[in-house]
C-alpha atoms as one frame of an Amber mdcrd trajectory, in Angstrom:
protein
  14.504 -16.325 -10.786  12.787 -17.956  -7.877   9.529 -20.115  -8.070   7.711
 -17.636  -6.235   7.618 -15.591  -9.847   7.110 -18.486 -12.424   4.073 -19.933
 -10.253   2.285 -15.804 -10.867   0.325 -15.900 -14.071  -0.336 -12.811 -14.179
   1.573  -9.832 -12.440  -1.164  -7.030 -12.551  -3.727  -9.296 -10.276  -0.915
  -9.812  -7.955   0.485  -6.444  -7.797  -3.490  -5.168  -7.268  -4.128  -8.148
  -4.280  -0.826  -7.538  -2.413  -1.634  -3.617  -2.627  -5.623  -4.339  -1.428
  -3.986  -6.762   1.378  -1.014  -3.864   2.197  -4.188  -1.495   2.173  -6.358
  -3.817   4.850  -3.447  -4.152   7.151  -2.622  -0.467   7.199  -5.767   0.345
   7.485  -6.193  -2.247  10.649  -3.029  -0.550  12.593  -4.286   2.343  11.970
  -7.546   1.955  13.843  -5.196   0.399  16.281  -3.113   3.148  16.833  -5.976
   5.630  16.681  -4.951   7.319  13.737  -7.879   8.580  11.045  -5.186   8.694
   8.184  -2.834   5.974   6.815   0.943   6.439   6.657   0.419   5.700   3.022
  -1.969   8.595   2.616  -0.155  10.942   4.685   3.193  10.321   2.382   0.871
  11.137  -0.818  -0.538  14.388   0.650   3.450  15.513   2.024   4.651  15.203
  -1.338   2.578  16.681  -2.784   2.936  19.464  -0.650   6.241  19.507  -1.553
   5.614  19.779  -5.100   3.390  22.804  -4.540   5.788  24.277  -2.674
């Protein structure tokens, strides 16, 4: 176990700020690539396509 994980108090708040951080940053290349969607959301909507289909 590294110290990284006994210094985190509490997991949950972690997990949500490194997934709101993820989230800006994706967001950011995004506008920087010129894309309107986020790889993240275009993974979502493929499977569920995939689960329709």
């Amino acid at each position: 176990m590294n110290a990284e994980t006994i210094e985190r108090p509490n997991s949950s708040e972690i997990t949500i700020g490194c997934l709101l951080e993820l989230q800006y940053h994706t967001d950011m290349y995004a506008k920087d690539r010129g894309c309107h969607h986020t790889p993240l959301k275009n993974a979502k909507i493929e499977s569920t396509e995939y689960k329709a289909a």
